[in-house]
DSSP file (Angstrom, degrees, kcal/mol; ACC not computed):
  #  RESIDUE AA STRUCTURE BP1 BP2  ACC     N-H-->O    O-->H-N    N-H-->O    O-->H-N    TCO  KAPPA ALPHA  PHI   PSI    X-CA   Y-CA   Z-CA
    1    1 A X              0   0    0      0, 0.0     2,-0.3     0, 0.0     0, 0.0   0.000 360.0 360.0 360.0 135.5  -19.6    5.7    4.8
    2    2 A X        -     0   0    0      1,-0.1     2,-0.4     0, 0.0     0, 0.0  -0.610 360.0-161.1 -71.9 138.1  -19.1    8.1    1.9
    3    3 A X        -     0   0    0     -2,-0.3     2,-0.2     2,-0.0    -1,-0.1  -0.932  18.5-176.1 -88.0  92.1  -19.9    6.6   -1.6
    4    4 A X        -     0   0    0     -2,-0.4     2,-0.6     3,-0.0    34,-0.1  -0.526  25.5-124.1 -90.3 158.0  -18.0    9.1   -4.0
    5    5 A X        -     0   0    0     -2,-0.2    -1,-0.0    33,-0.1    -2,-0.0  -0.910  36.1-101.5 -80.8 108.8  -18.4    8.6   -7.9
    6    6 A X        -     0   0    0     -2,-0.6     2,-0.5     1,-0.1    32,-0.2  -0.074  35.9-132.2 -32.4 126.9  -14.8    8.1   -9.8
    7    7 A X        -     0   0    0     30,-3.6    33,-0.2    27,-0.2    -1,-0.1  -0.937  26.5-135.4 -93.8 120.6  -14.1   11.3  -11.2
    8    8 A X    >   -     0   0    0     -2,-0.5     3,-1.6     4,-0.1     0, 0.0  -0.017  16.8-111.2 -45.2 143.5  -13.1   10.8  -15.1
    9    9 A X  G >  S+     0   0    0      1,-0.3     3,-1.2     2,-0.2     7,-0.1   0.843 115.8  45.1 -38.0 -59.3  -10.6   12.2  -17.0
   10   10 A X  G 3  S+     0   0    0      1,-0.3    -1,-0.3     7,-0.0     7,-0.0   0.500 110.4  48.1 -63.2 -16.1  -12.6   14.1  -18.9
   11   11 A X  G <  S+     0   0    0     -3,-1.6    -1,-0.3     2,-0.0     2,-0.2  -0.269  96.8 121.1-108.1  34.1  -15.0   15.6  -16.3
   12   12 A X    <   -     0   0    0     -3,-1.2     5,-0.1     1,-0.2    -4,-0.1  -0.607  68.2-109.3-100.1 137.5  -11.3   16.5  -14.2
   13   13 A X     >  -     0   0    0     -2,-0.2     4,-0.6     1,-0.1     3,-0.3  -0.219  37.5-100.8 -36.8 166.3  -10.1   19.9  -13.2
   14   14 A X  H  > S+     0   0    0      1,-0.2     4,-1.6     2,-0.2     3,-0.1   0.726 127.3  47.4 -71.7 -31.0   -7.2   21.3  -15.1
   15   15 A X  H  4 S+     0   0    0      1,-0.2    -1,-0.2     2,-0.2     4,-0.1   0.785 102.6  53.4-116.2  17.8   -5.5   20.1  -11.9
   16   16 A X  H  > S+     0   0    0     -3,-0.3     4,-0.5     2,-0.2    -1,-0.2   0.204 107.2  56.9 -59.2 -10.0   -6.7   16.9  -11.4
   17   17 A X  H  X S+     0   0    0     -4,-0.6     4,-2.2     2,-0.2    -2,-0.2   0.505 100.6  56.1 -73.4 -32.2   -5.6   16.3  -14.7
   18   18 A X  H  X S+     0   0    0     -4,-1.6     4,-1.0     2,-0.2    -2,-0.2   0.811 113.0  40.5 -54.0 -35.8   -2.3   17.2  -13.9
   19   19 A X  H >> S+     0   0    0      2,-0.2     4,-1.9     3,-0.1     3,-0.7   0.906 109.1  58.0-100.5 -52.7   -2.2   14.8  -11.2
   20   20 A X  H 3X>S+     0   0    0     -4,-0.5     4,-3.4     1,-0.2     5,-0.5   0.948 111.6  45.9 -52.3 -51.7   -4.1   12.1  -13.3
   21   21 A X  H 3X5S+     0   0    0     -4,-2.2     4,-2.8     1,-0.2    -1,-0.2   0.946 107.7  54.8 -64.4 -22.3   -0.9   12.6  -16.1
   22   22 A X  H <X5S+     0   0    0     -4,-1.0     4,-2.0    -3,-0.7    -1,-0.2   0.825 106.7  53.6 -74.0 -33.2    1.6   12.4  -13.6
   23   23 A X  H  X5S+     0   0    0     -4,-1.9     4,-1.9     2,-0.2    -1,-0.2   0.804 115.1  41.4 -36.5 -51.4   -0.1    9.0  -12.6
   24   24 A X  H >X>S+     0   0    0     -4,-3.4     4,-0.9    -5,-0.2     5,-0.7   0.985 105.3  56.1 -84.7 -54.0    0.1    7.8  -15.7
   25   25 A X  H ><<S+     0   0    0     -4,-2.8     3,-1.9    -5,-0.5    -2,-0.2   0.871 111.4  45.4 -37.8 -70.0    3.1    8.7  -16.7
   26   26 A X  H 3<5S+     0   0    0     -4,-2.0    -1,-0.2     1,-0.2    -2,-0.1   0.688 116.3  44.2  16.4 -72.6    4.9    7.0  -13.7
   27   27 A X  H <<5S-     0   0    0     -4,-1.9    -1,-0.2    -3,-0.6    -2,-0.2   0.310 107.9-129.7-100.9  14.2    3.2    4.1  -13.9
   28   28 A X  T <<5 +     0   0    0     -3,-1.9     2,-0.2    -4,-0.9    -3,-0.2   0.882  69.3 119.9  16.8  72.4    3.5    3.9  -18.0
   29   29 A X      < -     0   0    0     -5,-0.7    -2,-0.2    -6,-0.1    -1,-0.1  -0.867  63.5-146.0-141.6 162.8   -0.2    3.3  -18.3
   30   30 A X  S    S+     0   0    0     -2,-0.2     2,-0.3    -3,-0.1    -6,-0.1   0.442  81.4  73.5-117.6   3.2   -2.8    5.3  -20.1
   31   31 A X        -     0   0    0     -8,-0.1     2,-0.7    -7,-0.1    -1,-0.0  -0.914  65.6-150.0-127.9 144.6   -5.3    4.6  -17.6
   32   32 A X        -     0   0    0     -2,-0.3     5,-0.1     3,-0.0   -23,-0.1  -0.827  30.7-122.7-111.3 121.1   -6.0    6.0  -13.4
   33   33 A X     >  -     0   0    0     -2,-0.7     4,-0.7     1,-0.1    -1,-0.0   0.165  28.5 -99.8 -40.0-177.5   -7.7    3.5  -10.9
   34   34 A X  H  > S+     0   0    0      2,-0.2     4,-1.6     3,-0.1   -27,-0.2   0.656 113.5  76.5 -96.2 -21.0  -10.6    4.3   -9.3
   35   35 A X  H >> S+     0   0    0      2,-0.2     3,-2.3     1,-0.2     4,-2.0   0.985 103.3  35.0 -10.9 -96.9   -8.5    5.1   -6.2
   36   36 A X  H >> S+     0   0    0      1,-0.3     3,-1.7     2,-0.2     4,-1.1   0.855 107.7  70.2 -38.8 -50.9   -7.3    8.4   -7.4
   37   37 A X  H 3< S+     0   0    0     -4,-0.7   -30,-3.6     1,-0.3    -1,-0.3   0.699 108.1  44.0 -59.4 -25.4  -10.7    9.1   -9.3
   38   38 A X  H << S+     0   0    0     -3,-2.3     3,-0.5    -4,-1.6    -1,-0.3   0.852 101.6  54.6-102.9 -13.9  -11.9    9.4   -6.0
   39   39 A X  H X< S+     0   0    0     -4,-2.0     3,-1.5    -3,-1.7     2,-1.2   0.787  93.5  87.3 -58.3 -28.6   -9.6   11.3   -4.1
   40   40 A X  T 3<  +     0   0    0     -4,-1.1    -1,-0.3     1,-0.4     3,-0.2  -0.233  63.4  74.0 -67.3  31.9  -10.2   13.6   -6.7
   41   41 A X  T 3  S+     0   0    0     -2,-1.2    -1,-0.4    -3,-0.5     2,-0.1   0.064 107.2  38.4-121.1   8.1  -12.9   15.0   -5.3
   42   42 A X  S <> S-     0   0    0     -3,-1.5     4,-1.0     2,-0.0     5,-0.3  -0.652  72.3-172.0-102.9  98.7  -10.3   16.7   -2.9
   43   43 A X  T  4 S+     0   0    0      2,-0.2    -3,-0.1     1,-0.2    -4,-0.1   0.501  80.2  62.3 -50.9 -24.6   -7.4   17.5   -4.7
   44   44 A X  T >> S+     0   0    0      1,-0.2     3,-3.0     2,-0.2     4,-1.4   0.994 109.9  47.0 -59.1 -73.9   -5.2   18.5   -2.0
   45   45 A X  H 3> S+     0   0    0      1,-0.2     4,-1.0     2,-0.2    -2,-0.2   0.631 113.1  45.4 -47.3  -7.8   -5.6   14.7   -0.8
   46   46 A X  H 3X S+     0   0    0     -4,-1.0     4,-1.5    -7,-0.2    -1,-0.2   0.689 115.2  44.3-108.5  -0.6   -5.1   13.2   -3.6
   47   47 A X  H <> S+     0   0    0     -3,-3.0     4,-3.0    -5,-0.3     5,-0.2   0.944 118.4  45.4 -77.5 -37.2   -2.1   15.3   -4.5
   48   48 A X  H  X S+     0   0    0     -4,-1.4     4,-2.2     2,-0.2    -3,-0.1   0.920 118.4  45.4 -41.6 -62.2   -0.6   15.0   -0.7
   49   49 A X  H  < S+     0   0    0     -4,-1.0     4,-0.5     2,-0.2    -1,-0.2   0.783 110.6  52.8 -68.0 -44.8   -1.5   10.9   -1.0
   50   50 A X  H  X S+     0   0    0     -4,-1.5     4,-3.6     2,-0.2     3,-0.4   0.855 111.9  50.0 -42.3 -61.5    0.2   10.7   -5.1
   51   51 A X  H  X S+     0   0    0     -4,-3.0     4,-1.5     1,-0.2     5,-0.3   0.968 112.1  46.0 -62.6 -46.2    3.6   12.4   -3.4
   52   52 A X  H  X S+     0   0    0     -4,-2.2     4,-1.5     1,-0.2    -1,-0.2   0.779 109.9  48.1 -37.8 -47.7    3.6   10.0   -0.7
   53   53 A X  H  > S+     0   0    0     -4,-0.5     4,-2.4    -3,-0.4     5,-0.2   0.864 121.0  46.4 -77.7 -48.0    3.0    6.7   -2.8
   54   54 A X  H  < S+     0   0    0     -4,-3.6    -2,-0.2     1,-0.2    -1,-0.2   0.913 115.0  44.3 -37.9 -59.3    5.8    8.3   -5.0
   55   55 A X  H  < S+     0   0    0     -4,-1.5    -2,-0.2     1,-0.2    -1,-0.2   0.762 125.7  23.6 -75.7 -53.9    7.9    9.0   -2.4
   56   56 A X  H  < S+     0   0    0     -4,-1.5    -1,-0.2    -5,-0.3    -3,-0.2   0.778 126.3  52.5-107.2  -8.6    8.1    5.9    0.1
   57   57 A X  S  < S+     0   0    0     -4,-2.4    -1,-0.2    -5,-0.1    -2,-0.1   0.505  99.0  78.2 -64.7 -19.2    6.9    3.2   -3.1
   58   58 A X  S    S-     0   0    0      1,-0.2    -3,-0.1    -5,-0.2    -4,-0.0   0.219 101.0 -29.5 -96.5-148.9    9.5    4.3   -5.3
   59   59 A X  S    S+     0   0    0      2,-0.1     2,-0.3     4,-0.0    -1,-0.2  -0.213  86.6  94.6 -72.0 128.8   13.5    3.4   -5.3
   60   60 A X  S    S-     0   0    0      2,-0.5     4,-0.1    -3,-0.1    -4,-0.0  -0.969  81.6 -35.9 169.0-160.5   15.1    2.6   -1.9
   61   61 A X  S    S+     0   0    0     -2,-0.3     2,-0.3     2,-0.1    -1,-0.1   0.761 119.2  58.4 -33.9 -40.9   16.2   -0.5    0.8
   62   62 A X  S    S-     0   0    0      4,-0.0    -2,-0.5     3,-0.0     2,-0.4  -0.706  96.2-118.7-115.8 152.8   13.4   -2.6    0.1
   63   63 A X    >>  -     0   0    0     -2,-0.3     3,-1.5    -4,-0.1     4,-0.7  -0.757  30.2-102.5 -94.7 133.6   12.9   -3.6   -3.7
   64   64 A X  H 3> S+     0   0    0     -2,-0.4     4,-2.7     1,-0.2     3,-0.2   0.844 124.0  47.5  -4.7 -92.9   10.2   -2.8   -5.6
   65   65 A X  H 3> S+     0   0    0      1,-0.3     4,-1.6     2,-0.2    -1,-0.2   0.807 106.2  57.0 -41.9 -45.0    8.6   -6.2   -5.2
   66   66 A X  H X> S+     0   0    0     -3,-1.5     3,-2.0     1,-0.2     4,-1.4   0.994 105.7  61.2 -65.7 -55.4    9.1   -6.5   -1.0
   67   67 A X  H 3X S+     0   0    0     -4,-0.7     4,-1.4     1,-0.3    -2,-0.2   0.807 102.4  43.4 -20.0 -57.2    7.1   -3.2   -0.9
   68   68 A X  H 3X S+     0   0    0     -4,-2.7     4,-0.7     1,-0.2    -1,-0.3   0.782 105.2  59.4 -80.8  -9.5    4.2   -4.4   -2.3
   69   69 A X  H <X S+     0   0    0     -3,-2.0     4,-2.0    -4,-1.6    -2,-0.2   0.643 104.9  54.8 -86.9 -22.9    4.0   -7.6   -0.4
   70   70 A X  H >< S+     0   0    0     -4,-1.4     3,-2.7     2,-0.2     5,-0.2   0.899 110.2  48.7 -25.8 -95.4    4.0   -5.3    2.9
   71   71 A X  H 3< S+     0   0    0     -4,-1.4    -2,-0.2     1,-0.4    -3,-0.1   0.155 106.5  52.6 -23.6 -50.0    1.1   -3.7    1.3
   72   72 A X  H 3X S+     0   0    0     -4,-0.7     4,-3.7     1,-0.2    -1,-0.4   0.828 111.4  48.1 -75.6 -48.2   -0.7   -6.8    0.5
   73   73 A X  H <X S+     0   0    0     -3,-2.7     4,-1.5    -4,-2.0    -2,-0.3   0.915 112.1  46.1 -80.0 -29.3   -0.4   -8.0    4.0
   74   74 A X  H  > S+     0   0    0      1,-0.2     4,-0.9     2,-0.1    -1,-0.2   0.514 105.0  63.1-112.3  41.9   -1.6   -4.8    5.7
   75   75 A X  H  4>S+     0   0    0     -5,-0.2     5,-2.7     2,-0.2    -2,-0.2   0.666 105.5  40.5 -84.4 -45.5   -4.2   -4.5    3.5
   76   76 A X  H ><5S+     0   0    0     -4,-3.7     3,-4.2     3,-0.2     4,-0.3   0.926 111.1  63.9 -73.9 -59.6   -5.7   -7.8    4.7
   77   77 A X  H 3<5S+     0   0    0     -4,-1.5    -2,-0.2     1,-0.2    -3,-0.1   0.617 117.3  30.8  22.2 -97.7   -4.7   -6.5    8.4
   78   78 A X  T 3<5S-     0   0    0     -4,-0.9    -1,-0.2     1,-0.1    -2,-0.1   0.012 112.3-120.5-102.8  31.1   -6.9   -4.0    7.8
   79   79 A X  T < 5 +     0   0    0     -3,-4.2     2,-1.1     1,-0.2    -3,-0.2   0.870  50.3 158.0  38.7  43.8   -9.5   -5.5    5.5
   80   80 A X    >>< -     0   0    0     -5,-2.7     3,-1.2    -4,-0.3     4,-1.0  -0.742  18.3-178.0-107.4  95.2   -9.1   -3.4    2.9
   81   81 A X  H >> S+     0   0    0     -2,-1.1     4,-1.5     1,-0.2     3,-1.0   0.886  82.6  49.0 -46.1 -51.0  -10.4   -5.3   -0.1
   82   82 A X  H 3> S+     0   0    0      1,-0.2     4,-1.4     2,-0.2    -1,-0.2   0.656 111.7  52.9 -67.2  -0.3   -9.6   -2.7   -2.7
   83   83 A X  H <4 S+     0   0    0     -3,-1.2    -1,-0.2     1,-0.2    -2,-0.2   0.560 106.5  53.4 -94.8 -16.5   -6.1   -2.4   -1.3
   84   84 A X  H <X S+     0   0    0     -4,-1.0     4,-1.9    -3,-1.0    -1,-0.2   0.679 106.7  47.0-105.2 -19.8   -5.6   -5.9   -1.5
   85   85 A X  H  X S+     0   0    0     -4,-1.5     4,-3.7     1,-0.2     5,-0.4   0.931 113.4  48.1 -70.9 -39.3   -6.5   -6.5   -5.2
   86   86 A X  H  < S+     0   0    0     -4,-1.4    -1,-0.2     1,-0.2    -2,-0.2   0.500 115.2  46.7 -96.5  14.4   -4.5   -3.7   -6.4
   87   87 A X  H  > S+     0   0    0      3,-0.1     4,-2.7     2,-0.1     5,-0.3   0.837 109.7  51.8 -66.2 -67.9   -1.5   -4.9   -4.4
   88   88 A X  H  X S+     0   0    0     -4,-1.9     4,-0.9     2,-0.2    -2,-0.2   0.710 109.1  42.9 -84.7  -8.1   -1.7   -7.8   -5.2
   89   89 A X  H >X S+     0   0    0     -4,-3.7     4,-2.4     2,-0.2     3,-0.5   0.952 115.5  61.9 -57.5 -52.6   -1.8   -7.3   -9.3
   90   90 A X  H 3> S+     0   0    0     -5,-0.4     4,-3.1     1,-0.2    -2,-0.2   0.948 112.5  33.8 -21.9 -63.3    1.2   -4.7   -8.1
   91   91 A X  H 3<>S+     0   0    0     -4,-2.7     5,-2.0     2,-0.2     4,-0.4   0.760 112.9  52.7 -79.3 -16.4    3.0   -7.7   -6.8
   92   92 A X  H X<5S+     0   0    0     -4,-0.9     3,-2.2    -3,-0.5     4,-0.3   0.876 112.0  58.5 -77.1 -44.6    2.0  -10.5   -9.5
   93   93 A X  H 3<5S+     0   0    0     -4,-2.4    -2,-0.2     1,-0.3    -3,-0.1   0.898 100.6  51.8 -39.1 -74.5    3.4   -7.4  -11.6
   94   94 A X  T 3<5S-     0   0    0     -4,-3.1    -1,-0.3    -5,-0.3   -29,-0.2   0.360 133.0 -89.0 -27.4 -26.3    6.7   -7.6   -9.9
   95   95 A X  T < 5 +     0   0    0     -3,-2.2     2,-0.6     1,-0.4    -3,-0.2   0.634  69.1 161.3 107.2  24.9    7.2  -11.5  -10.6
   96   96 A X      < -     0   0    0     -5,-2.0    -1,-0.4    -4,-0.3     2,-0.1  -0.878  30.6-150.2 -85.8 124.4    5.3  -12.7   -7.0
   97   97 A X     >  -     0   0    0     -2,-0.6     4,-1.8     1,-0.1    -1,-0.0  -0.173  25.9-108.1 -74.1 166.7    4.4  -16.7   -7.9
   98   98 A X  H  > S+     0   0    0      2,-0.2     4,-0.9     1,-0.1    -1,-0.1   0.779 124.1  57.1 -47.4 -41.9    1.7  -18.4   -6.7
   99   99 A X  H  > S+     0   0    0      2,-0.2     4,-1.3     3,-0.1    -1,-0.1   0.839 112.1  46.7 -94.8 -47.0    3.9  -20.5   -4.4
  100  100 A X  H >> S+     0   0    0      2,-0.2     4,-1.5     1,-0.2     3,-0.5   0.975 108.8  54.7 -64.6 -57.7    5.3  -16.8   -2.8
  101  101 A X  H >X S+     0   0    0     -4,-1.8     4,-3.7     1,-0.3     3,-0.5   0.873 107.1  53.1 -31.7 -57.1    1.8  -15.6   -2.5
  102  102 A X  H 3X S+     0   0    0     -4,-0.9     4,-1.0     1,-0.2    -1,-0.3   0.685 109.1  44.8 -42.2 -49.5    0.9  -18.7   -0.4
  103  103 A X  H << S+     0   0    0     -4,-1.3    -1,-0.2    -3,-0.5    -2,-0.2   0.310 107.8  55.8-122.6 -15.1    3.4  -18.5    2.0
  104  104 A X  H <X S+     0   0    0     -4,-1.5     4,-0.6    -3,-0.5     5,-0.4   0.795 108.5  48.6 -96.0 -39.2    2.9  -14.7    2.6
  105  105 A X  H  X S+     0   0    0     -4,-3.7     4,-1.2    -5,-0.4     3,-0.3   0.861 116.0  46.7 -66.0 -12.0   -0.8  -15.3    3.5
  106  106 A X  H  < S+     0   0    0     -4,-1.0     4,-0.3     1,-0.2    -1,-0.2   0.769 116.6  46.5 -73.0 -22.0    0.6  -18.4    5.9
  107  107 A X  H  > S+     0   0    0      2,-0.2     4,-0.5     3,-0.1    -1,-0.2   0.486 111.8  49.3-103.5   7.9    3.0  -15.8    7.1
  108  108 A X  H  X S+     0   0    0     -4,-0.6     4,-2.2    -3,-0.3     5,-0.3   0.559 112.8  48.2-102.8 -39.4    0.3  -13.1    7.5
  109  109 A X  H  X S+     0   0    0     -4,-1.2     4,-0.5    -5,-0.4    -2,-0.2   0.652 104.9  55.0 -83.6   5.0   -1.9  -15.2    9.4
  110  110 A X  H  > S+     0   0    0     -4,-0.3     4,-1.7     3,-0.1     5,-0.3   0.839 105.5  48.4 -99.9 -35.8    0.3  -16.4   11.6
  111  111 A X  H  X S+     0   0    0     -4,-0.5     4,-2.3     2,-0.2     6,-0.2   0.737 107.8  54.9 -67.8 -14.0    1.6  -13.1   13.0
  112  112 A X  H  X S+     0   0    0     -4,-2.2     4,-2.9     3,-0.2     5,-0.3   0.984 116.7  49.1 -69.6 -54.5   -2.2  -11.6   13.5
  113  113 A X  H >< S+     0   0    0     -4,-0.5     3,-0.7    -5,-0.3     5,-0.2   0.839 112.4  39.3  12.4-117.6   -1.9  -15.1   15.5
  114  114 A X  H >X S+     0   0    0     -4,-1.7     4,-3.9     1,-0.2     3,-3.5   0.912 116.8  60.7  -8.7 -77.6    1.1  -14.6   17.3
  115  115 A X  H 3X S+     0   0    0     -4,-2.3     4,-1.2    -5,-0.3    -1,-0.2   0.823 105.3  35.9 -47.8 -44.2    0.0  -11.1   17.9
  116  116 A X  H << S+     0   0    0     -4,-2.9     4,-0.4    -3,-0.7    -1,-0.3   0.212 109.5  66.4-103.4  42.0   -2.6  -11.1   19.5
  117  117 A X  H <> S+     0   0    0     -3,-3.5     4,-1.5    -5,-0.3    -2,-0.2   0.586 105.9  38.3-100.9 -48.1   -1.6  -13.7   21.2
  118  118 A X  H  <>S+     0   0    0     -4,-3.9     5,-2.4    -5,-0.2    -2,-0.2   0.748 117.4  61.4 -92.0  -1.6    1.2  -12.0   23.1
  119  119 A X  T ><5S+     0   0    0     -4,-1.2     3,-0.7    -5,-0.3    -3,-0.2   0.867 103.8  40.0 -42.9 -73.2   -1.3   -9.1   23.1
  120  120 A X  T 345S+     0   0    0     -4,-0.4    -2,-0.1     1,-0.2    -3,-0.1   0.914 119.5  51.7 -56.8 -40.3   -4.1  -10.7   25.1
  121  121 A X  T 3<5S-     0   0    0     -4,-1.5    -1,-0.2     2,-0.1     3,-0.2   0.632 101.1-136.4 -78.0  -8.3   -1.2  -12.3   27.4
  122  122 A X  T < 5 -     0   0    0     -3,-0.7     2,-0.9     1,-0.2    -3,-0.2   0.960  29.7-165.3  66.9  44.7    0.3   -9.0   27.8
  123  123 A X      < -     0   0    0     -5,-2.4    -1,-0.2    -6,-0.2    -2,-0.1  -0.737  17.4-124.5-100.2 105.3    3.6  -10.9   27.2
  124  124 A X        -     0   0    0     -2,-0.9     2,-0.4    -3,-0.2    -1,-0.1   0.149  29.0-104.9 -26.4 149.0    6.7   -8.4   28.3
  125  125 A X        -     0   0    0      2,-0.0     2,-0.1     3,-0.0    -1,-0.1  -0.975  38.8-121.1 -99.5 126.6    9.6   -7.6   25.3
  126  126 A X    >   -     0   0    0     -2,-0.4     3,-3.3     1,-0.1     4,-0.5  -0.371  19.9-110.8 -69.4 128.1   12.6   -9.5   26.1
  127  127 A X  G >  S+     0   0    0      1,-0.4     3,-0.6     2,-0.2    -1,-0.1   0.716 107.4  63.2 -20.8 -45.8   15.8   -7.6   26.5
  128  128 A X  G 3  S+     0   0    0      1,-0.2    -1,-0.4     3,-0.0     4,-0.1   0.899  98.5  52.4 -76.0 -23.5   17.3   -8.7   23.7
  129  129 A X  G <  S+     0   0    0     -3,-3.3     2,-0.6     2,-0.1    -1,-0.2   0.330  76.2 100.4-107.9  17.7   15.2   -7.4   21.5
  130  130 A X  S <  S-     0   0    0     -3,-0.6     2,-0.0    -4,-0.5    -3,-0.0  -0.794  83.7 -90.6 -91.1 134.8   14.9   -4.2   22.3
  131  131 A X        -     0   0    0     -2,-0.6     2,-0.4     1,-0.1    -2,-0.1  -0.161  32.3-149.9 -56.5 137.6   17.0   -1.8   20.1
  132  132 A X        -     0   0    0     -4,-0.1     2,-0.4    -2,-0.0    -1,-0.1  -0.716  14.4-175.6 -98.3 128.5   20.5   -0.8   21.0
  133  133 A X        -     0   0    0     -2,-0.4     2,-0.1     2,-0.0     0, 0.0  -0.975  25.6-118.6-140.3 140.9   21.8    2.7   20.0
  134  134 A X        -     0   0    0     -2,-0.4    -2,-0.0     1,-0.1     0, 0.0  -0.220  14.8-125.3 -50.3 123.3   25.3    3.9   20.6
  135  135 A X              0   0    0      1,-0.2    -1,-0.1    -2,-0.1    -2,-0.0   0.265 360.0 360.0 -50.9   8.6   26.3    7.2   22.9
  136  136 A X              0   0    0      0, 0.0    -1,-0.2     0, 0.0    -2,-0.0   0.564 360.0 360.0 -81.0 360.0   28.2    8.8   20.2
């Protein structure tokens, strides 16, 4: 596993500062995680990865706040520690309680549960629930 060093603001390319203001600006903070500081040792990815987060994080169906609680959950999924602190200060950000918090890890550990439960059993998908889409 690569160990990269944050790259700082101040040791940045001209365009990894670019990407670093746009961060901030956004997120109306004066400071960029160590996330980015390390994509920034390829710029493309962390410009690619920045549009994305914009893009599918930002205004749309799901409210701000449902987004990040995704996030949270498949960030434990996938054991991603740093993904799961800075979700879940995202979502304490957003006005997720204690009491909501609780109940999403009961509700994330019961579908890895569930899942690989109807995984290992090989358990068929019921008619009904397969999606329906109109001939038009």
């Amino acid at each position: 596993m690569a160990n990269l060093n944050p790259i700082e603001y101040e040791q940045a390319s001209p365009t990894v500062r670019a990407i670093y203001d746009d961060i901030m600006a956004a997120r109306k903070t004066d400071w960029v995680n160590n996330f980015w500081k390390v994509l920034a040792h390829h710029p493309e990815n962390l410009q690619r990865i920045w549009s994305n987060v914009k893009q599918v994080m930002g205004n749309g169906a799901l409210d701000p706040l449902t987004k990040e609680l995704v996030y949270v959950a498949v960030s434990i999924t996938n054991n991603c520690n740093y993904c799961i602190a800075s979700h879940s200060a995202g979502a304490r950000a957003k006005g997720m309680s204690e009491e909501q918090f609780g109940e999403l890890m009961a509700v994330i550990g019961l579908a890895n549960e569930t899942n690989r439960l109807a995984v290992g059993y090989g358990v068929p998908i019921d008619e009904a629930f397969l999606p329906k889409y109109s001939k038009d």
